[in-house]
N, CA, C and O atoms as CSV, one atom per row, in Angstrom:
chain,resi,resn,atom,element,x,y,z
A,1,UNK,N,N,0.843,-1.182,0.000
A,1,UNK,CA,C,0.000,0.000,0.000
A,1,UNK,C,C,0.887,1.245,0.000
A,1,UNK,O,O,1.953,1.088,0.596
A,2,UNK,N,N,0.722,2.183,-0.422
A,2,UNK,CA,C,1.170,3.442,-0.918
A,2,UNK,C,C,0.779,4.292,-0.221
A,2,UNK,O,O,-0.427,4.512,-0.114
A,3,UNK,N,N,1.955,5.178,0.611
A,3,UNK,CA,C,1.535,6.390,1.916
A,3,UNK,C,C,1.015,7.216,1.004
A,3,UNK,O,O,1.365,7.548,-0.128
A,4,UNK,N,N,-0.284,7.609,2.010
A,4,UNK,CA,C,-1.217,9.047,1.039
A,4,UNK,C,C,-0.187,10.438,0.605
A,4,UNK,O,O,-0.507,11.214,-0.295
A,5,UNK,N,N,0.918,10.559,1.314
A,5,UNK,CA,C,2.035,11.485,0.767
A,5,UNK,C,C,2.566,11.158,-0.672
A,5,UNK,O,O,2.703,12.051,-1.508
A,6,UNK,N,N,2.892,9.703,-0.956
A,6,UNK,CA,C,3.140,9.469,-2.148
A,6,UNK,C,C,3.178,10.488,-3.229
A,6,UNK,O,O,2.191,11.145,-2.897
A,7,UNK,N,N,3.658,11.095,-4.340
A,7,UNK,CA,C,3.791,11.722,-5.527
A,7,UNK,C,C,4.930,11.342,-6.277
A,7,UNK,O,O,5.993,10.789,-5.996
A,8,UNK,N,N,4.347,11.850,-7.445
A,8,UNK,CA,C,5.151,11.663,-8.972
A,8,UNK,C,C,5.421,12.905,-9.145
A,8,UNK,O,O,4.564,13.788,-9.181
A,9,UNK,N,N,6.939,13.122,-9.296
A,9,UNK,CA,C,7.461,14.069,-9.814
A,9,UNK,C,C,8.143,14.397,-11.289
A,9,UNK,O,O,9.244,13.925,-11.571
A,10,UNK,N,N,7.520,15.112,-12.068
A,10,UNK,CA,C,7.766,15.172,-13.190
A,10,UNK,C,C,8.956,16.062,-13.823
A,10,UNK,O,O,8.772,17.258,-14.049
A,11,UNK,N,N,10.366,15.329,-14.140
A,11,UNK,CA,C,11.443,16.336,-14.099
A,11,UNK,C,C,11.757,16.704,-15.386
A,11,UNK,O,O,12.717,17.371,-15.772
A,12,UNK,N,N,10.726,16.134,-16.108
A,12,UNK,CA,C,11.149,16.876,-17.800
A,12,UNK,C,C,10.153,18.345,-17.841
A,12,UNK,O,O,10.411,19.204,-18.684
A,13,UNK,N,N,9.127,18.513,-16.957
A,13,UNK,CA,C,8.045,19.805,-16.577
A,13,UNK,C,C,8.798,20.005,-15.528
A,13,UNK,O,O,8.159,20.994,-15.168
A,14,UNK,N,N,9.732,19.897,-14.608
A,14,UNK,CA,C,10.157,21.043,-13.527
A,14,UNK,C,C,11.608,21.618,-14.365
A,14,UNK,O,O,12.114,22.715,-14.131
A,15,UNK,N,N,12.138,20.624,-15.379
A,15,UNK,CA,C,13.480,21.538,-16.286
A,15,UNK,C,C,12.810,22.329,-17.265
A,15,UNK,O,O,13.285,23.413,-17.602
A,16,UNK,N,N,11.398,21.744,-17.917
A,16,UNK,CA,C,11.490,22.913,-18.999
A,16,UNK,C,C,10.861,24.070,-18.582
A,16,UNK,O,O,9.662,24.279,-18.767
A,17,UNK,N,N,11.856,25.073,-17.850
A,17,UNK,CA,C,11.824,26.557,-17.791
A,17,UNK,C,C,12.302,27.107,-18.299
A,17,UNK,O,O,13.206,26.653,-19.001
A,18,UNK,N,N,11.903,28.893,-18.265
A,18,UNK,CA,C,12.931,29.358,-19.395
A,18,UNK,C,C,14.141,29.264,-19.067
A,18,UNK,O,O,14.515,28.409,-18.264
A,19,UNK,N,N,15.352,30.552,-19.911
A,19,UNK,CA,C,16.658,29.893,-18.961
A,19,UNK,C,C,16.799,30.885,-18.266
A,19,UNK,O,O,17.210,32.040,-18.377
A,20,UNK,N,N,16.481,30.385,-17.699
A,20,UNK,CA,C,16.599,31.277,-15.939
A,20,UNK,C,C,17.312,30.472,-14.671
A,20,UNK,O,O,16.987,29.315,-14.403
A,21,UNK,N,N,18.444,31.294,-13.825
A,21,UNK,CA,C,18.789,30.220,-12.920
A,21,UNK,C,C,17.491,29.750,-11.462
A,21,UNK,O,O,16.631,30.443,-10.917
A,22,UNK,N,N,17.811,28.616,-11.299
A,22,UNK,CA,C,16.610,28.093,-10.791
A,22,UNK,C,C,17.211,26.704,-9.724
A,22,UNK,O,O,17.966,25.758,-9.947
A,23,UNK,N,N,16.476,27.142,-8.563
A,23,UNK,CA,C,17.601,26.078,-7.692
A,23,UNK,C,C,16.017,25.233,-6.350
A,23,UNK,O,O,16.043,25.409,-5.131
A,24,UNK,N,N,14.977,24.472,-7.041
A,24,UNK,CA,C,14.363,23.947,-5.644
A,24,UNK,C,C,13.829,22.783,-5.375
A,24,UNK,O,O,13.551,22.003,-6.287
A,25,UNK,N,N,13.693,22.604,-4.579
A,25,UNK,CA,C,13.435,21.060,-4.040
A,25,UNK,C,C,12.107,20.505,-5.130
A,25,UNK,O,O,11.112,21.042,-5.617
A,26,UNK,N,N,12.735,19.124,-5.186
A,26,UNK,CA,C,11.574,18.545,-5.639
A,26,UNK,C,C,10.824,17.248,-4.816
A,26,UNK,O,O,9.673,16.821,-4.910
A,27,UNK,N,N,11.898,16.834,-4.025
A,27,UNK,CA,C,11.949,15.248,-3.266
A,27,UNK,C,C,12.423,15.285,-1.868
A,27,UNK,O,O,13.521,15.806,-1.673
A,28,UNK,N,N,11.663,14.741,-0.718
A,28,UNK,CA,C,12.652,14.423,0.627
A,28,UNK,C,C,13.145,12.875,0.251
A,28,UNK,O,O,12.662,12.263,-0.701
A,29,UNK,N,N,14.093,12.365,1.058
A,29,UNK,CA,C,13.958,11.432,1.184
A,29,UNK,C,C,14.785,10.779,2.650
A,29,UNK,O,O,15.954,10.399,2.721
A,30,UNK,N,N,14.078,10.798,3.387
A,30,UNK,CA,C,14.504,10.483,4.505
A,30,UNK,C,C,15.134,11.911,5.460
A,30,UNK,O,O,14.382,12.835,5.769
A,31,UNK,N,N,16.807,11.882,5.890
A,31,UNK,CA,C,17.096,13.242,6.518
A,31,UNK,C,C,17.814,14.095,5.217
A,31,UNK,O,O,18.799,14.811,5.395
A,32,UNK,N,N,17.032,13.867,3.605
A,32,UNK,CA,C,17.638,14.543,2.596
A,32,UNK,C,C,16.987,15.187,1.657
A,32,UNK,O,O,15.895,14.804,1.238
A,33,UNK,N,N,17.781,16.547,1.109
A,33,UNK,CA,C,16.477,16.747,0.601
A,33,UNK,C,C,16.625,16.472,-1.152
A,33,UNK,O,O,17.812,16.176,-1.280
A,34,UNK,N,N,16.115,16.442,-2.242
A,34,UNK,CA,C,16.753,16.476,-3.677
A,34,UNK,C,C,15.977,17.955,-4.452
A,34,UNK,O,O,14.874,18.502,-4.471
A,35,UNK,N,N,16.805,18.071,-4.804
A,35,UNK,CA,C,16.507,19.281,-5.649
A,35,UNK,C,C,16.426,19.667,-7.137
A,35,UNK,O,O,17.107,18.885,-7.801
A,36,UNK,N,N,16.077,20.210,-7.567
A,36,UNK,CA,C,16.558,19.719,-9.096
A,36,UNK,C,C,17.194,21.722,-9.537
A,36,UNK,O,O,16.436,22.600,-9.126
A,37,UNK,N,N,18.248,22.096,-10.165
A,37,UNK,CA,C,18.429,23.240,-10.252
A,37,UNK,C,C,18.958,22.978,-12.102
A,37,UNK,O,O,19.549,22.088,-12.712
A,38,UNK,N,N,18.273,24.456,-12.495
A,38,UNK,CA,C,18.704,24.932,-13.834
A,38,UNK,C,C,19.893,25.803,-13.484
A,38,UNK,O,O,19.833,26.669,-12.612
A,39,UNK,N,N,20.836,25.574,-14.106
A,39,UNK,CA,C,21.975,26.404,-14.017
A,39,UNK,C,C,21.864,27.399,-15.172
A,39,UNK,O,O,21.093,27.030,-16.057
A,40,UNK,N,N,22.410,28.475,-15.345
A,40,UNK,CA,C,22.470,29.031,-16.092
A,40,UNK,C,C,23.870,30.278,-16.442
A,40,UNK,O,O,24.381,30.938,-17.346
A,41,UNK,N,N,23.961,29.979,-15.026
A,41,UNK,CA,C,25.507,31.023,-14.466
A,41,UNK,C,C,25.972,30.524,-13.305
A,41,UNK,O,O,25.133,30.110,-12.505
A,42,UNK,N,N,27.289,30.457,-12.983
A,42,UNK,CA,C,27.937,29.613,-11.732
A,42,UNK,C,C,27.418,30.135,-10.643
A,42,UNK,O,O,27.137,31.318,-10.447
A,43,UNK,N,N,27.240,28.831,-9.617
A,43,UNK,CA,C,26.977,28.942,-8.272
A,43,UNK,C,C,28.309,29.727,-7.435
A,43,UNK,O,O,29.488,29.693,-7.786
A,44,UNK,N,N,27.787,30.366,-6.344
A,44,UNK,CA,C,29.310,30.976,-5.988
A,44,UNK,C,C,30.209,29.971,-5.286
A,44,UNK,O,O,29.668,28.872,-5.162
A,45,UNK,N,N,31.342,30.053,-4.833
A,45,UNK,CA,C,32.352,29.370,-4.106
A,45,UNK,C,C,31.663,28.920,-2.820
A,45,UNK,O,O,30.844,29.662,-2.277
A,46,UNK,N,N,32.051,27.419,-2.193
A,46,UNK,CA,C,31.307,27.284,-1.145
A,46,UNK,C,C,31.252,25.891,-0.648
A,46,UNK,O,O,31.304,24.885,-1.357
A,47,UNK,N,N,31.115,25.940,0.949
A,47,UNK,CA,C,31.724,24.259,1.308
A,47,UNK,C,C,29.826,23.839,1.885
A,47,UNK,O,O,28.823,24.476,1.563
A,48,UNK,N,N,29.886,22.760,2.663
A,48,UNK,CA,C,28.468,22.319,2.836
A,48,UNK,C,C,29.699,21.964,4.111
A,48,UNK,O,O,30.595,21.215,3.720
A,49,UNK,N,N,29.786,22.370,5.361
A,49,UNK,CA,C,30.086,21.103,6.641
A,49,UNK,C,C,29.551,20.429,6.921
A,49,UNK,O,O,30.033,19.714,7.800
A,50,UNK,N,N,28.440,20.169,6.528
A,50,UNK,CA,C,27.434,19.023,7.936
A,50,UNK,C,C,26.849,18.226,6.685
A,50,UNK,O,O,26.157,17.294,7.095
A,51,UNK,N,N,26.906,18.295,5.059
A,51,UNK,CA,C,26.500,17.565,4.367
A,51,UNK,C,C,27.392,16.941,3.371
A,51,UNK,O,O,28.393,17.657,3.361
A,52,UNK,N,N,27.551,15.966,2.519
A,52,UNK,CA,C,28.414,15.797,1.376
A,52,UNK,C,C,26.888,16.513,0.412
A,52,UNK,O,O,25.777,16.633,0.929
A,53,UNK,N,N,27.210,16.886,-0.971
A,53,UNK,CA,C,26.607,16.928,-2.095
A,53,UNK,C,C,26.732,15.897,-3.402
A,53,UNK,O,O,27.866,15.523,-3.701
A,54,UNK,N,N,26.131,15.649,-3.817
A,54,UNK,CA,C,25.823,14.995,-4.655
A,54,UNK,C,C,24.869,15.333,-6.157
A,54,UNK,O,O,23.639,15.305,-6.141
A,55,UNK,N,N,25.376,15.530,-6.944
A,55,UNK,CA,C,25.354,16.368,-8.621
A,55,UNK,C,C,24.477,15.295,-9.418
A,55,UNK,O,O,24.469,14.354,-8.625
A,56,UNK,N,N,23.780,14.922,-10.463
A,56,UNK,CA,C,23.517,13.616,-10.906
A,56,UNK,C,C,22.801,15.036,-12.105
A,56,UNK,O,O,21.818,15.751,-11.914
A,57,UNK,N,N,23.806,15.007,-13.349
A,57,UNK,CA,C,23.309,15.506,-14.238
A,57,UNK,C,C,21.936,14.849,-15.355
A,57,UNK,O,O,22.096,13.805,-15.986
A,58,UNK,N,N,20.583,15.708,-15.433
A,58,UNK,CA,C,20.132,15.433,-16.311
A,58,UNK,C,C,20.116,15.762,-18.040
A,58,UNK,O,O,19.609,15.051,-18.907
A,59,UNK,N,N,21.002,17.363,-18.261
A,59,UNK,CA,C,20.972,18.082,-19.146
A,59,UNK,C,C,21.824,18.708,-19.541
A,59,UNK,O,O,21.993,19.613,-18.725
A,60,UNK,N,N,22.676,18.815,-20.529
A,60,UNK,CA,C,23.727,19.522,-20.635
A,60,UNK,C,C,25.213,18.817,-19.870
A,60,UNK,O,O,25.475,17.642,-19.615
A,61,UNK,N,N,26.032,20.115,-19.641
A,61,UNK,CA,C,26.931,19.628,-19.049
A,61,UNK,C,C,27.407,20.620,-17.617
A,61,UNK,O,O,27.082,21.808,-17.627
A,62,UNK,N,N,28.181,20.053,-16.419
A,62,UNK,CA,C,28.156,20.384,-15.333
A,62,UNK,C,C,29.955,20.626,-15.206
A,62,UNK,O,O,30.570,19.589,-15.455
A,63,UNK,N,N,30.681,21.620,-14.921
A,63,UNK,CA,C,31.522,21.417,-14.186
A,63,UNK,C,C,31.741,21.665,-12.482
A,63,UNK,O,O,30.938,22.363,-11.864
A,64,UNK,N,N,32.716,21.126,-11.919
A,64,UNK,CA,C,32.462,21.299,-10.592
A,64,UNK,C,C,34.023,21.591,-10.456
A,64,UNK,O,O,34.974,20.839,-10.667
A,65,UNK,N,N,33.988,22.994,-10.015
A,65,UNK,CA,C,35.541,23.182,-9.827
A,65,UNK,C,C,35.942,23.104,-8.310
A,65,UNK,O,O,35.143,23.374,-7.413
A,66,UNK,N,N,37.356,22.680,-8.074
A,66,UNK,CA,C,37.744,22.658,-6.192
A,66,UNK,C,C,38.925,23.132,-6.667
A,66,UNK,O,O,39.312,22.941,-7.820
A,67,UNK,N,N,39.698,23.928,-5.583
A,67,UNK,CA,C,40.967,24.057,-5.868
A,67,UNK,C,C,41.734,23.762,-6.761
A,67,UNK,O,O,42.272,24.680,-7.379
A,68,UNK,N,N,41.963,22.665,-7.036
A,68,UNK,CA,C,43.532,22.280,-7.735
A,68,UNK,C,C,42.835,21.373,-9.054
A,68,UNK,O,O,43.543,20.636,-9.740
A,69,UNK,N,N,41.411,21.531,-9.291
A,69,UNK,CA,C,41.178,20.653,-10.399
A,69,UNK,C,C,39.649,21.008,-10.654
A,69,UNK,O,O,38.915,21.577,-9.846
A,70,UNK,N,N,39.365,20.647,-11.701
A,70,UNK,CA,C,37.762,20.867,-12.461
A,70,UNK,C,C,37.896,19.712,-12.689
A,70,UNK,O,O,38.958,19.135,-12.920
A,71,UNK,N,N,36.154,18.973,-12.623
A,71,UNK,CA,C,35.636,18.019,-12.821
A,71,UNK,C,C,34.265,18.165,-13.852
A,71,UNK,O,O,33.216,18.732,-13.549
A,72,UNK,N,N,34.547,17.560,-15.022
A,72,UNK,CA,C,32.751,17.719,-15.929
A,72,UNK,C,C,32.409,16.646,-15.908
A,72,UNK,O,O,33.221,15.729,-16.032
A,73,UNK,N,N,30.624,16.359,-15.683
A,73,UNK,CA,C,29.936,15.463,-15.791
A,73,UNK,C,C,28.791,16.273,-16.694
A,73,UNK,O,O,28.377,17.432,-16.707
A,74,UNK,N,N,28.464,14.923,-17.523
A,74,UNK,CA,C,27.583,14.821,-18.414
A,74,UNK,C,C,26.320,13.910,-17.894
A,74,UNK,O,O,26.193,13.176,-16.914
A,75,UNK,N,N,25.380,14.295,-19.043
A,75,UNK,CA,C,23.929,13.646,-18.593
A,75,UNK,C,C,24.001,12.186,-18.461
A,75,UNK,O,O,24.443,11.481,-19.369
A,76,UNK,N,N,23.472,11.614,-17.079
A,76,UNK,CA,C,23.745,10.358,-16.789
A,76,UNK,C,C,24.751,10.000,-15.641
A,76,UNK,O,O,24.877,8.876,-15.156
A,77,UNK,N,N,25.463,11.144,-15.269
A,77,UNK,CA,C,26.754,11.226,-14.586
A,77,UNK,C,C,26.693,11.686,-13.401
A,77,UNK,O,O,26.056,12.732,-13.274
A,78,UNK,N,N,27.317,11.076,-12.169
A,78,UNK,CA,C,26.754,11.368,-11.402
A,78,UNK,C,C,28.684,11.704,-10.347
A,78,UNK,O,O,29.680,11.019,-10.576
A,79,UNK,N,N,28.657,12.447,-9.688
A,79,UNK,CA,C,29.740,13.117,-9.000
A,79,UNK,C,C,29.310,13.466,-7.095
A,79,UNK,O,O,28.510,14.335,-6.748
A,80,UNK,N,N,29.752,12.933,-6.534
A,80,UNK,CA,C,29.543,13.176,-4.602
A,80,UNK,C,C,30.896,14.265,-4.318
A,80,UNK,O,O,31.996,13.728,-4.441
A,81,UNK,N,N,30.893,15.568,-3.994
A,81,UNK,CA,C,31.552,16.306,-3.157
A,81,UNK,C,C,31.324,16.145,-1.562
A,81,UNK,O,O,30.301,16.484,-0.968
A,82,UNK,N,N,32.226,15.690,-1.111
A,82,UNK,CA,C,32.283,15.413,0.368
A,82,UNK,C,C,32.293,17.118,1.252
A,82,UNK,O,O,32.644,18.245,0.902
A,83,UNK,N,N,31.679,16.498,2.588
A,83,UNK,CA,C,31.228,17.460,3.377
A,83,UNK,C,C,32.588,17.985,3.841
A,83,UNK,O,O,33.483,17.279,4.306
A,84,UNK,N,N,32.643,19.567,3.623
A,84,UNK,CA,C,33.788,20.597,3.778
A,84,UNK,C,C,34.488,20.455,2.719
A,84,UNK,O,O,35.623,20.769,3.075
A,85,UNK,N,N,34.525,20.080,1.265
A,85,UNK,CA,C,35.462,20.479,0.426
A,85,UNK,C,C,34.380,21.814,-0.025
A,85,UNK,O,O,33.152,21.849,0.043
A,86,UNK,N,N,35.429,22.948,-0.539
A,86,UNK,CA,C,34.750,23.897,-1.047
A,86,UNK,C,C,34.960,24.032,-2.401
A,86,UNK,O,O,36.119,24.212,-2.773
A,87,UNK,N,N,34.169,23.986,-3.124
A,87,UNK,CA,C,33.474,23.838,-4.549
A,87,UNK,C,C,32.605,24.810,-5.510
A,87,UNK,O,O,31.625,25.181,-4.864
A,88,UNK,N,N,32.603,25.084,-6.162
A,88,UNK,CA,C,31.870,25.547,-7.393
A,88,UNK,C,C,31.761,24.986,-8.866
A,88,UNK,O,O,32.478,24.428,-9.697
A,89,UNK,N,N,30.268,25.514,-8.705
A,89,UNK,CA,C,29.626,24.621,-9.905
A,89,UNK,C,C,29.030,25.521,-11.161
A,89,UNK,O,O,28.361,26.528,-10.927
A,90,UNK,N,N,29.191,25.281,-11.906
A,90,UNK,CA,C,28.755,26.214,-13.411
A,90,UNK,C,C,28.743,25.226,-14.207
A,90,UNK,O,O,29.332,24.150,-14.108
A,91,UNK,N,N,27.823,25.740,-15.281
A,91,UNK,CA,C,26.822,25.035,-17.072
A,91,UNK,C,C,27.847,25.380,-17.573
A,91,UNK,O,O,28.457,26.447,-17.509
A,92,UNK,N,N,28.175,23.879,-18.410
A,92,UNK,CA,C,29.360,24.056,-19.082
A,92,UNK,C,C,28.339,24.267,-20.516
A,92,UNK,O,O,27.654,23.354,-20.978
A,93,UNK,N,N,28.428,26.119,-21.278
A,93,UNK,CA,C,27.455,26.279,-22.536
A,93,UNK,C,C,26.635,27.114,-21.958
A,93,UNK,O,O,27.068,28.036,-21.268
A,94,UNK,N,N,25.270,26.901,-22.167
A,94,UNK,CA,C,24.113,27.588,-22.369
A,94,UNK,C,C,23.287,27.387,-20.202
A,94,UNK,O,O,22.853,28.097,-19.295
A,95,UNK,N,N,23.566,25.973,-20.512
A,95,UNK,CA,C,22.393,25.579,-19.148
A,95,UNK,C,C,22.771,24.319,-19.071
A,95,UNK,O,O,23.211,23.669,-20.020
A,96,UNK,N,N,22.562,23.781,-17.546
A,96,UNK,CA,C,23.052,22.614,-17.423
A,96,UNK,C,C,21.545,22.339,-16.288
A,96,UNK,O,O,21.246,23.146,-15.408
A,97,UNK,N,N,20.873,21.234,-16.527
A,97,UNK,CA,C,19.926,20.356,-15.543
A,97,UNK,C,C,20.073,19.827,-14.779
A,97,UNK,O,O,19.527,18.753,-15.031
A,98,UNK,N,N,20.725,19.762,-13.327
A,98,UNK,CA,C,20.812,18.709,-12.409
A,98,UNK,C,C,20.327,18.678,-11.009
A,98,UNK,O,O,20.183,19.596,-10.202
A,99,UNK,N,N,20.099,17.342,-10.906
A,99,UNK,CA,C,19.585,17.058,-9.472
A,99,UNK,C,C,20.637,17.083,-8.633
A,99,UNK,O,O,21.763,16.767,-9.019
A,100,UNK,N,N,20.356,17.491,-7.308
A,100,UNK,CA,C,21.264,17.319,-6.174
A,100,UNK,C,C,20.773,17.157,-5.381
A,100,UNK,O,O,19.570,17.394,-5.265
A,101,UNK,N,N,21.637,16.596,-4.342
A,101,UNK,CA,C,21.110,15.008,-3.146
A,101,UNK,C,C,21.716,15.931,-2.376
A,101,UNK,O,O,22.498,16.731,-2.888
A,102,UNK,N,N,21.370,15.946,-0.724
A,102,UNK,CA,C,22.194,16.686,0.532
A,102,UNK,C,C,21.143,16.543,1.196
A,102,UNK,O,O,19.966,16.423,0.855
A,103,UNK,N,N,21.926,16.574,2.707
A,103,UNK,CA,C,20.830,17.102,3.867
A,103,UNK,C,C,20.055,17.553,3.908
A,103,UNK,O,O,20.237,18.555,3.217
A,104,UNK,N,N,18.598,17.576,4.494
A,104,UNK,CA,C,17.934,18.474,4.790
A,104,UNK,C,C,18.749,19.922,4.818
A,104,UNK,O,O,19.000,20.848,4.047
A,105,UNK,N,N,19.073,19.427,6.567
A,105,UNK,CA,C,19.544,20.602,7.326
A,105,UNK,C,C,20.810,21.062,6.951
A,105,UNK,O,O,21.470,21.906,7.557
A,106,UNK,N,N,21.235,20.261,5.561
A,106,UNK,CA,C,22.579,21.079,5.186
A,106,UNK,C,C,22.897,22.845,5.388
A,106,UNK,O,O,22.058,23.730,5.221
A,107,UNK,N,N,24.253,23.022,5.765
A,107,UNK,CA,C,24.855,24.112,5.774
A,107,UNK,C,C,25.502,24.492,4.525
A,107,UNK,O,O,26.115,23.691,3.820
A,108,UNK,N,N,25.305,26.129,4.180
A,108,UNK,CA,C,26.256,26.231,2.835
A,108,UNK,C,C,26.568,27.394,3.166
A,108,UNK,O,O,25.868,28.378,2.927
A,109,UNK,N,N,27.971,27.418,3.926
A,109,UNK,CA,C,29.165,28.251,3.947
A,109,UNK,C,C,29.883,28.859,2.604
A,109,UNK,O,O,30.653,28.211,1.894
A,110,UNK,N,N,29.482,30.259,2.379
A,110,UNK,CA,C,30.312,31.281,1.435
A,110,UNK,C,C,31.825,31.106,1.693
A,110,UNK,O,O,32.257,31.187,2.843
A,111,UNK,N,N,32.627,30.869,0.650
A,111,UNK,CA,C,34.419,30.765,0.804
A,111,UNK,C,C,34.866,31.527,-0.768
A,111,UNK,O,O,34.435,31.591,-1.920
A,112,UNK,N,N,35.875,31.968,-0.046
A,112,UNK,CA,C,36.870,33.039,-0.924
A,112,UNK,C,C,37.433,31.774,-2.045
A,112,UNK,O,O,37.903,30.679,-1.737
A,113,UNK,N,N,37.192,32.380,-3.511
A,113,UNK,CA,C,37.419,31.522,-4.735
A,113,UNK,C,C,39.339,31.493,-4.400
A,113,UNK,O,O,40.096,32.422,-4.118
A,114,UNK,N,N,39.629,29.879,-4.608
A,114,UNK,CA,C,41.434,29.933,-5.058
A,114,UNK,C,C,41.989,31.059,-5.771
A,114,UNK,O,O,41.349,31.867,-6.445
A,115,UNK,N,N,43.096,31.047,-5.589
A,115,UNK,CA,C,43.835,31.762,-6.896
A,115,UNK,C,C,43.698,31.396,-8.304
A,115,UNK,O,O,43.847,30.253,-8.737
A,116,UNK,N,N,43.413,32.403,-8.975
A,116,UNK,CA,C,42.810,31.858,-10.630
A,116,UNK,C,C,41.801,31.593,-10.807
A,116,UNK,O,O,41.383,31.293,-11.925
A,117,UNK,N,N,40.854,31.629,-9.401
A,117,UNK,CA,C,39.127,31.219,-9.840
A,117,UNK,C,C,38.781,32.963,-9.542
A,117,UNK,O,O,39.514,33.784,-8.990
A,118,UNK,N,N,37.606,33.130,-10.037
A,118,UNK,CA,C,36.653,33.987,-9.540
A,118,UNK,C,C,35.298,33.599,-8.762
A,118,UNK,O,O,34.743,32.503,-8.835
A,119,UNK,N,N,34.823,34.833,-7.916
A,119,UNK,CA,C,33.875,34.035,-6.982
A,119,UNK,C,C,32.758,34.724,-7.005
A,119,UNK,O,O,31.786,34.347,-6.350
């Protein structure tokens, strides 16, 4: 039997927006929440302490920069930043679609971009 909370979430109608940046929950699941965000311009510099993150591209392409290296994932691809690395994320192109997994009660601490990034 199926809790009366139950829903279907439809993520090809919560991406097709215009392109606008766009960052909100669509799913709990347990102490987490999922989100689905349109990128459209980079997220700023920034650690999570009390959560890891987790990226799982539907659209486009994602980079995730940390200090000393950039990481791209493509649709299908899925990438975990552990809790306290500080990170930034930007649409590699036009717009990038992805879900992200974290805490509820995650924290997201503002941090000064490396040398050679901007923030």
């Amino acid at each position: 039997m199926l809790n009366r909370e139950a829903k279907v979430v439809d993520l090809a109608k919560a991406a097709a927006t215009p392109l606008e940046y766009d960052n909100r929950p669509v799913a709990e699941v347990n102490d987490h929440v999922v989100r689905i965000s349109i990128m459209t311009r980079p997220f700023h510099w920034h650690c999570h302490p009390n959560s890891d993150e987790t990226f799982l591209v539907l659209e486009g392409r994602l980079s995730v920069d940390f200090e000393h290296e950039s990481l791209e994932i493509g649709p299908g691809q899925l990438l975990t930043v552990p809790r306290g690395i500080p990170h930034c994320t930007r649409p590699i192109g036009a717009r990038s679609v992805n879900l992200t997994f974290e805490r509820a009660d995650a924290t997201t601490v503002a941090v000064a971009a490396p040398a050679g990034f901007a923030n």
